[in-house]
VOSE-364961 format. One record per atom (N, C-alpha, C): atom name; x, y, z; residue number from 1. Coordinates in steps of 0.1 Angstrom, whole numbers. Layout:
VOSE-364961
("CA"; (X; Y; Z); NUM)
...
***
This chain:
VOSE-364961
("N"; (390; 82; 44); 1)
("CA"; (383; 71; 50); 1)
("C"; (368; 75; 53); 1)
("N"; (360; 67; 51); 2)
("CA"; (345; 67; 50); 2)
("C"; (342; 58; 61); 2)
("N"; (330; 60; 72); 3)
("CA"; (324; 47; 78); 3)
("C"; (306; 50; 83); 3)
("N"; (303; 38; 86); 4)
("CA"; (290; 39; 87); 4)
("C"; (289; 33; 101); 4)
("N"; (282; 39; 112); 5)
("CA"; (277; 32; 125); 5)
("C"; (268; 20; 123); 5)
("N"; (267; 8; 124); 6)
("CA"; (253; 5; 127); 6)
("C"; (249; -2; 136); 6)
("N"; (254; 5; 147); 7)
("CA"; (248; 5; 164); 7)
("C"; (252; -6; 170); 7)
("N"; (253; -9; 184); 8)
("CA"; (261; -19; 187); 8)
("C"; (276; -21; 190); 8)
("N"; (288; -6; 184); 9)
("CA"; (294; -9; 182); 9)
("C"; (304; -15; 169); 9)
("N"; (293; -17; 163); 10)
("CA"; (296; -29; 150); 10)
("C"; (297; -18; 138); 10)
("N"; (311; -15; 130); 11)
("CA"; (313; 0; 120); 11)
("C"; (318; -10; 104); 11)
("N"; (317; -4; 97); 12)
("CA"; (320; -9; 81); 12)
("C"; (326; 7; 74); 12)
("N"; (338; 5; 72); 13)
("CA"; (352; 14; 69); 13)
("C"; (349; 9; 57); 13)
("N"; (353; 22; 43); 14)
("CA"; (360; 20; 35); 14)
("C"; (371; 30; 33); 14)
("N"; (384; 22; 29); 15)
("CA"; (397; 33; 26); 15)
("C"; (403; 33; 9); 15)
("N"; (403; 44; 11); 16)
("CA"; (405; 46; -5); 16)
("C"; (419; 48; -13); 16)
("N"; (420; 46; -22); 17)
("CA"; (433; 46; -29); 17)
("C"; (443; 57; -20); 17)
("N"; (453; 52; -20); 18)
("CA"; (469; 60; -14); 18)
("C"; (465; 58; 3); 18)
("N"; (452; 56; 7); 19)
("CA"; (455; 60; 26); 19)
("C"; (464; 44; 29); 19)
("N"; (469; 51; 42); 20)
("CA"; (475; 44; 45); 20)
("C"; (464; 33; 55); 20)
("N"; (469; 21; 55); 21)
("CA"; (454; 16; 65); 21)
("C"; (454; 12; 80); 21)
("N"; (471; 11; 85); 22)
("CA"; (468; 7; 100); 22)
("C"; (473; 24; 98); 22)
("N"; (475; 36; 103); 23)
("CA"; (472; 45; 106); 23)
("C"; (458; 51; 105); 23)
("N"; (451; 49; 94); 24)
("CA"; (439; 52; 94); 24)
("C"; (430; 44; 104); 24)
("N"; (431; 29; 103); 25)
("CA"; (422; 20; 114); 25)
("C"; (428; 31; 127); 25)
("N"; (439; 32; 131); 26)
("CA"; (441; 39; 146); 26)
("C"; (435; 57; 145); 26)
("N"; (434; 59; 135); 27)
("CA"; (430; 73; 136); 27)
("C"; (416; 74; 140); 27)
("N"; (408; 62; 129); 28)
("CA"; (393; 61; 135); 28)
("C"; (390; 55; 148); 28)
("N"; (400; 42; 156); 29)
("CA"; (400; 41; 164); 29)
("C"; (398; 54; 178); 29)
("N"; (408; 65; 174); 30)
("CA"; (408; 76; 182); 30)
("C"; (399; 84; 184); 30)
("N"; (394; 87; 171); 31)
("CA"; (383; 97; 170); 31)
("C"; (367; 88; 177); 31)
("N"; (364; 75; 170); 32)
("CA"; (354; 64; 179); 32)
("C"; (352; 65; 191); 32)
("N"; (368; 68; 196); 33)
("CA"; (369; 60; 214); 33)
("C"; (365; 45; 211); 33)
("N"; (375; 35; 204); 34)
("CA"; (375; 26; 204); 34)
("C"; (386; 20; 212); 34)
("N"; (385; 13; 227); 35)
("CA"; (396; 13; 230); 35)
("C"; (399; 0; 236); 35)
("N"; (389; -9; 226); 36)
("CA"; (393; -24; 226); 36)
("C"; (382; -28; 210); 36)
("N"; (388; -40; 203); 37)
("CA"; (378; -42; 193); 37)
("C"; (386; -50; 186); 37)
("N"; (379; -52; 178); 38)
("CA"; (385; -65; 167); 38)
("C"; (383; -57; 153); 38)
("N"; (390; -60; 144); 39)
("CA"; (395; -58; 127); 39)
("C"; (391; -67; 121); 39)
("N"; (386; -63; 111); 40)
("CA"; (388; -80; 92); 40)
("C"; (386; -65; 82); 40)
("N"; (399; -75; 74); 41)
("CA"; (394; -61; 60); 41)
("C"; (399; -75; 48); 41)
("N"; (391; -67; 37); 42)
("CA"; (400; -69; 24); 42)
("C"; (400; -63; 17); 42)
("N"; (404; -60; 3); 43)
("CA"; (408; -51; -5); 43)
("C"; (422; -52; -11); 43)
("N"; (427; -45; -18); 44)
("CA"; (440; -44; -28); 44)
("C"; (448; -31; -20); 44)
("N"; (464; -35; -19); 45)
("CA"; (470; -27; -17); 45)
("C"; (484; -25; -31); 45)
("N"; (488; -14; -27); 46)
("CA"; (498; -9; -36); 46)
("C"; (513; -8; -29); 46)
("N"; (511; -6; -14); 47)
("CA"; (523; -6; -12); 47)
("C"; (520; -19; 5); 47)
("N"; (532; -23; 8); 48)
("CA"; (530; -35; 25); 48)
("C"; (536; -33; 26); 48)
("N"; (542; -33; 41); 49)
("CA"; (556; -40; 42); 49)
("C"; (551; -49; 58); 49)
("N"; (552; -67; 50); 50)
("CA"; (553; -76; 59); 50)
("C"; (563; -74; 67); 50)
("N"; (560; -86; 86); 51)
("CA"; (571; -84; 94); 51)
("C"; (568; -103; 101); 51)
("N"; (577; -108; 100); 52)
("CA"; (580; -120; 107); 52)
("C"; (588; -120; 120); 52)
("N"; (584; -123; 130); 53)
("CA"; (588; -118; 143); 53)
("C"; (598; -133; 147); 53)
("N"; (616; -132; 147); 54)
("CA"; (625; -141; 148); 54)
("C"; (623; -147; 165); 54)
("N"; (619; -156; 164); 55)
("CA"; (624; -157; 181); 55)
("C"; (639; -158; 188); 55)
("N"; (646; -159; 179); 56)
("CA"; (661; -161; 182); 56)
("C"; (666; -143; 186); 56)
("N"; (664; -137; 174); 57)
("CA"; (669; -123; 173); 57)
("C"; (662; -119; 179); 57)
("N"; (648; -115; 184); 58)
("CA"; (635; -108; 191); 58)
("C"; (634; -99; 178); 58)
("N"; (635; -102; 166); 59)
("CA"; (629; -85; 157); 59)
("C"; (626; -91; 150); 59)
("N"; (617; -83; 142); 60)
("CA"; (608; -87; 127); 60)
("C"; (618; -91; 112); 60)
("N"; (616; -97; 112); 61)
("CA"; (624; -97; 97); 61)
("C"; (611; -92; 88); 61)
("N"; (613; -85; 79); 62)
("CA"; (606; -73; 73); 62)
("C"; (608; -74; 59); 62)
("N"; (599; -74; 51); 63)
("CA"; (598; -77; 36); 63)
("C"; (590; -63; 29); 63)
("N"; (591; -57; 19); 64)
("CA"; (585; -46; 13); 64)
("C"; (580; -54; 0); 64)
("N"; (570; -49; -4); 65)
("CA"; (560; -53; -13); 65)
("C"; (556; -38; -21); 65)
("N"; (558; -40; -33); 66)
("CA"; (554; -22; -39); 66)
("C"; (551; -27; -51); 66)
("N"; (537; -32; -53); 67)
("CA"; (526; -39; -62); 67)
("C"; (516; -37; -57); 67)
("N"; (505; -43; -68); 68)
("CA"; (494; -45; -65); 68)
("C"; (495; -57; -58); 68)
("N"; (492; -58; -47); 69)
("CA"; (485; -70; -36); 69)
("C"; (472; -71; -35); 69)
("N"; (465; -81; -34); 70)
("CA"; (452; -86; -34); 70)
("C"; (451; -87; -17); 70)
("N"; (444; -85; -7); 71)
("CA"; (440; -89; 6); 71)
("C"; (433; -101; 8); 71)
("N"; (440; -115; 11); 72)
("CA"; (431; -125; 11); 72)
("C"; (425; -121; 19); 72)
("N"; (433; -118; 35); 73)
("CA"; (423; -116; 48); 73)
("C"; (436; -109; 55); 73)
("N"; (425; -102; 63); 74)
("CA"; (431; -91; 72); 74)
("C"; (423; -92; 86); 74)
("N"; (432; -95; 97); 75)
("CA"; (423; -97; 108); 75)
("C"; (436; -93; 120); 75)
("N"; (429; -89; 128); 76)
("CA"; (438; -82; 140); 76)
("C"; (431; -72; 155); 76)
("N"; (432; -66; 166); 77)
("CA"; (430; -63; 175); 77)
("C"; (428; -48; 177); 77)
("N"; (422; -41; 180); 78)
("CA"; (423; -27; 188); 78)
("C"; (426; -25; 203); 78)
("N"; (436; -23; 205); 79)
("CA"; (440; -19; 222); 79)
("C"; (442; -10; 225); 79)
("N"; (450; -5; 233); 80)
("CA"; (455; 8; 240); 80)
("C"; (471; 9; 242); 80)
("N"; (474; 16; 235); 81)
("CA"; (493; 17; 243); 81)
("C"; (493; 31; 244); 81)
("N"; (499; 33; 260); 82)
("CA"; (495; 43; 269); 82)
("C"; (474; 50; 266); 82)
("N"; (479; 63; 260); 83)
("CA"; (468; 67; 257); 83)
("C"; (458; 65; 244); 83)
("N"; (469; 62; 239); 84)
("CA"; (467; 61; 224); 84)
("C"; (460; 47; 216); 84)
("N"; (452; 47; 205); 85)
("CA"; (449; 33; 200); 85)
("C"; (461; 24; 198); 85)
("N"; (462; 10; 196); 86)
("CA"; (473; 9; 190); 86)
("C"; (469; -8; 179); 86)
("N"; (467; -5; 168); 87)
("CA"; (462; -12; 160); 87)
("C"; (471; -25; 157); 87)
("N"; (470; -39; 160); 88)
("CA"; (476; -52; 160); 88)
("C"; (471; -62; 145); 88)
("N"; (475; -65; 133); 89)
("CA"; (471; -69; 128); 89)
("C"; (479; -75; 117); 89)
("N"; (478; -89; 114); 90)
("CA"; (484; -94; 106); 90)
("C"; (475; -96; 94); 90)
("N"; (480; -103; 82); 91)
("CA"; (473; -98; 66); 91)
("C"; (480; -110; 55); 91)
("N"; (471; -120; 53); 92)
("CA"; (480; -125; 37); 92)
("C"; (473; -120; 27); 92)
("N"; (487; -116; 15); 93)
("CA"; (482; -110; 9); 93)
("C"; (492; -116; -5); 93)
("N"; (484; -117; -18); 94)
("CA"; (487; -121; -29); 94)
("C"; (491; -112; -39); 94)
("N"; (504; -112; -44); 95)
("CA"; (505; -105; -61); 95)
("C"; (499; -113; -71); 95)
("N"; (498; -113; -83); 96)
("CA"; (494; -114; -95); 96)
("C"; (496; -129; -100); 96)
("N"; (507; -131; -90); 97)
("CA"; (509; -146; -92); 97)
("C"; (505; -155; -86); 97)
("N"; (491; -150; -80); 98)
("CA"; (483; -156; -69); 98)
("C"; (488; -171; -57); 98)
("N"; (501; -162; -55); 99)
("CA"; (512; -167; -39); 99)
("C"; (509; -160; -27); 99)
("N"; (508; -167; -16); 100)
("CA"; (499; -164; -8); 100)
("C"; (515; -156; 2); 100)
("N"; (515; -142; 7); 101)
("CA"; (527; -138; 17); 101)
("C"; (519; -138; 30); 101)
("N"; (524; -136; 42); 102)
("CA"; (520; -136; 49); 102)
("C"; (525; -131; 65); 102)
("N"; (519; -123; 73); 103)
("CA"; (527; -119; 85); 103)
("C"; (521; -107; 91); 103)
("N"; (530; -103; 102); 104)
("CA"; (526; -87; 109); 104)
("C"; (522; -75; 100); 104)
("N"; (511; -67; 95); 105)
("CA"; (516; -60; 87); 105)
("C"; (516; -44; 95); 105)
("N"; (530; -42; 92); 106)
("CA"; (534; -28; 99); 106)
("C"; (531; -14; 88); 106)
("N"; (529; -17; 75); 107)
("CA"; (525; -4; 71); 107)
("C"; (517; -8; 56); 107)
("N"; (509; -2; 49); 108)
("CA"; (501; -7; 38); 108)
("C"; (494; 8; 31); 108)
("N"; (494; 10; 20); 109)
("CA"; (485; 18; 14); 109)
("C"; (478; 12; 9); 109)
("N"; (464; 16; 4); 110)
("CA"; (452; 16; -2); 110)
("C"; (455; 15; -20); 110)
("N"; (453; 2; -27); 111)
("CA"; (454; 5; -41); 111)
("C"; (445; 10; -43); 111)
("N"; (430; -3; -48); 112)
("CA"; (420; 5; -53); 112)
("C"; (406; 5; -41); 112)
("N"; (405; 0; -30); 113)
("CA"; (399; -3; -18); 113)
("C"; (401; -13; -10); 113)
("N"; (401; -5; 6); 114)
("CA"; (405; -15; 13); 114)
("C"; (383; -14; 22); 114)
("N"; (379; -26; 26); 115)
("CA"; (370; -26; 28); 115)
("C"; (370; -31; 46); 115)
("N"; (366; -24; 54); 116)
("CA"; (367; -30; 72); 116)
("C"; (358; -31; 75); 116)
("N"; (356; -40; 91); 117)
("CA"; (350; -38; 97); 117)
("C"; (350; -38; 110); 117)
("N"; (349; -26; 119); 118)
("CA"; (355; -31; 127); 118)
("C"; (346; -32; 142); 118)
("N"; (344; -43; 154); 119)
("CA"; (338; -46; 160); 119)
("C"; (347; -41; 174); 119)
("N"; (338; -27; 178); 120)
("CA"; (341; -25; 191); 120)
("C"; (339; -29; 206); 120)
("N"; (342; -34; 214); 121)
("CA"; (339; -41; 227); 121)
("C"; (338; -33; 239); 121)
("N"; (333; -35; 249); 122)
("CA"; (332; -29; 260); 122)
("C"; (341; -30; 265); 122)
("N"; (348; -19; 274); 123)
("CA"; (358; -19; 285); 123)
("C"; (372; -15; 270); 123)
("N"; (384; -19; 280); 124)
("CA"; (397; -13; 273); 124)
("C"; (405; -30; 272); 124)
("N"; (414; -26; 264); 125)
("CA"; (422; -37; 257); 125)
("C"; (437; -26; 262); 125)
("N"; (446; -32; 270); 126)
("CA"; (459; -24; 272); 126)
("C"; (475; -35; 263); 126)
("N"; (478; -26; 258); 127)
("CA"; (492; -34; 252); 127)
("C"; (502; -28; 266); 127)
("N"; (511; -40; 270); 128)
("CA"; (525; -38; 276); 128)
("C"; (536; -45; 269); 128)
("N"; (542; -41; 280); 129)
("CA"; (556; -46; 274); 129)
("C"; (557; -58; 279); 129)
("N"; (559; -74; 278); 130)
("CA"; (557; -86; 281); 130)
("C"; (576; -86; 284); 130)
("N"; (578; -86; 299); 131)
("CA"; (594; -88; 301); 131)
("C"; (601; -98; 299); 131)
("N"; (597; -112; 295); 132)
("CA"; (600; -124; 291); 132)
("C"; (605; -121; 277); 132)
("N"; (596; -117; 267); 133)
("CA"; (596; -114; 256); 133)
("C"; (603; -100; 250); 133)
("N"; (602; -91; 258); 134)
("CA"; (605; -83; 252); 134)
("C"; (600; -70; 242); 134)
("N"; (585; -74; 237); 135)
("CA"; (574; -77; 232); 135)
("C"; (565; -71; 236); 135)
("N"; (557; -59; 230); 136)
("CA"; (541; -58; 234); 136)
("C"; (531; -65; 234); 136)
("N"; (524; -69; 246); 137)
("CA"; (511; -77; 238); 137)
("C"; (498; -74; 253); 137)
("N"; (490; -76; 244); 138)
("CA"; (475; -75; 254); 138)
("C"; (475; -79; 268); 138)
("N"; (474; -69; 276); 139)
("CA"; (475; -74; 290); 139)
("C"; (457; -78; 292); 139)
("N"; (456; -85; 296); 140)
("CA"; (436; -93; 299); 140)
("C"; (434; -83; 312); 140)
("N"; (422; -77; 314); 141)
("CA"; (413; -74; 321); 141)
("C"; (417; -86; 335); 141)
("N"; (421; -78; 346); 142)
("CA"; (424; -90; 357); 142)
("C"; (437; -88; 359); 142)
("N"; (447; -90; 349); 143)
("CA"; (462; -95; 351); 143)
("C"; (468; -80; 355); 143)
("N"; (478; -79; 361); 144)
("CA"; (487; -75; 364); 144)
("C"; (492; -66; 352); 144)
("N"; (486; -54; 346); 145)
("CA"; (492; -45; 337); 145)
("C"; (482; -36; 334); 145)
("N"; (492; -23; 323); 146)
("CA"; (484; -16; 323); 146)
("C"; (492; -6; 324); 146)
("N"; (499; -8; 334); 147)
("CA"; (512; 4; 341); 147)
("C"; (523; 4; 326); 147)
("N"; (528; 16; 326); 148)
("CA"; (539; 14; 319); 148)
("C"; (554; 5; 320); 148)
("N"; (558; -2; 311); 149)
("CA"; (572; -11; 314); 149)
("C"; (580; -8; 324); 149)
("N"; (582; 3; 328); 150)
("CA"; (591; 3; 338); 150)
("C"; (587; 5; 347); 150)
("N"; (575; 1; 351); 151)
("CA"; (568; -1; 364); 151)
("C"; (566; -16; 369); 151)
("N"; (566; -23; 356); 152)
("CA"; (559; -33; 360); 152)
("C"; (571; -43; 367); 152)
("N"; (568; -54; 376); 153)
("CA"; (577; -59; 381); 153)
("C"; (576; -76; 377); 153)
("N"; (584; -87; 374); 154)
("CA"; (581; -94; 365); 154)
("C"; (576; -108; 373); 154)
("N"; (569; -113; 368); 155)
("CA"; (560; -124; 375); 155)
("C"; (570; -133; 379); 155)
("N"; (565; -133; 390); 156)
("CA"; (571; -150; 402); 156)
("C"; (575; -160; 393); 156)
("N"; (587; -166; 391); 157)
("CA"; (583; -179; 390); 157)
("C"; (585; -189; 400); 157)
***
């Protein structure tokens, strides 16, 4: 992975054939100190694997894709879980038969370029564990989180 600062916060990634891309976005996240920010990419991948999140079951139903995929759009979050980046981002993405898939994407290699950019923000973005849900997701600046799951105690109703 390649990237260019151009001040502000504001970075333009490119990833190259075989990287993987949400580990790479969290790797640059780490090395950055990006530890809230926003994602868009496009580019071609060779390998995905979509995730649709059931509300009945609480788990992803999960699809593998091991083709060329096209990236319509790729758009998703930089936060924090515990210390670490933790990269949030969903992707539709087209084979050959220009059909549009679509969902969580939990893992992706690089076909012939994946192109980002990614927009860092001030302050921290924290993921918890949402106890309703069951669920990681962005605790806001203000609210009640931050602490690890088994600390947290679950809102009034």
């Amino acid at each position: 992975m390649r990237y260019h600062h151009f001040g502000s916060g504001r970075y333009v990634l490119r990833l190259d054939p075989g990287e993987e891309v949400v580990g790479s976005l969290a790797a640059f996240a780490q090395d950055r100190g990006v530890t809230a920010g926003w994602v868009s990419a496009i580019g071609s991948l060779d390998h995905a694997v979509l995730g649709f999140l059931d509300p009945k079951e609480n788990v992803y139903f999960k699809r593998t894709f091991d083709e060329r995929m096209e990236i319509g759009s790729l758009n998703g979050n930089v936060g924090m879980a515990g210390d670490k980046p933790f990269v949030h981002v969903h992707a539709v993405l087209s084979p050959r038969e220009l059909l549009a898939y679509a969902g969580h994407l939990h893992e992706a290699k690089v076909g012939v370029v994946v192109e980002a950019i990614v927009t860092a923000m001030h302050g921290r973005l924290v993921r918890a564990v949402d106890l309703a849900s069951g669920f990681a997701r962005l605790v806001l600046p203000g609210e009640n989180g931050g602490a690890p799951p088994e600390e947290r105690t679950p809102p009034e109703k």
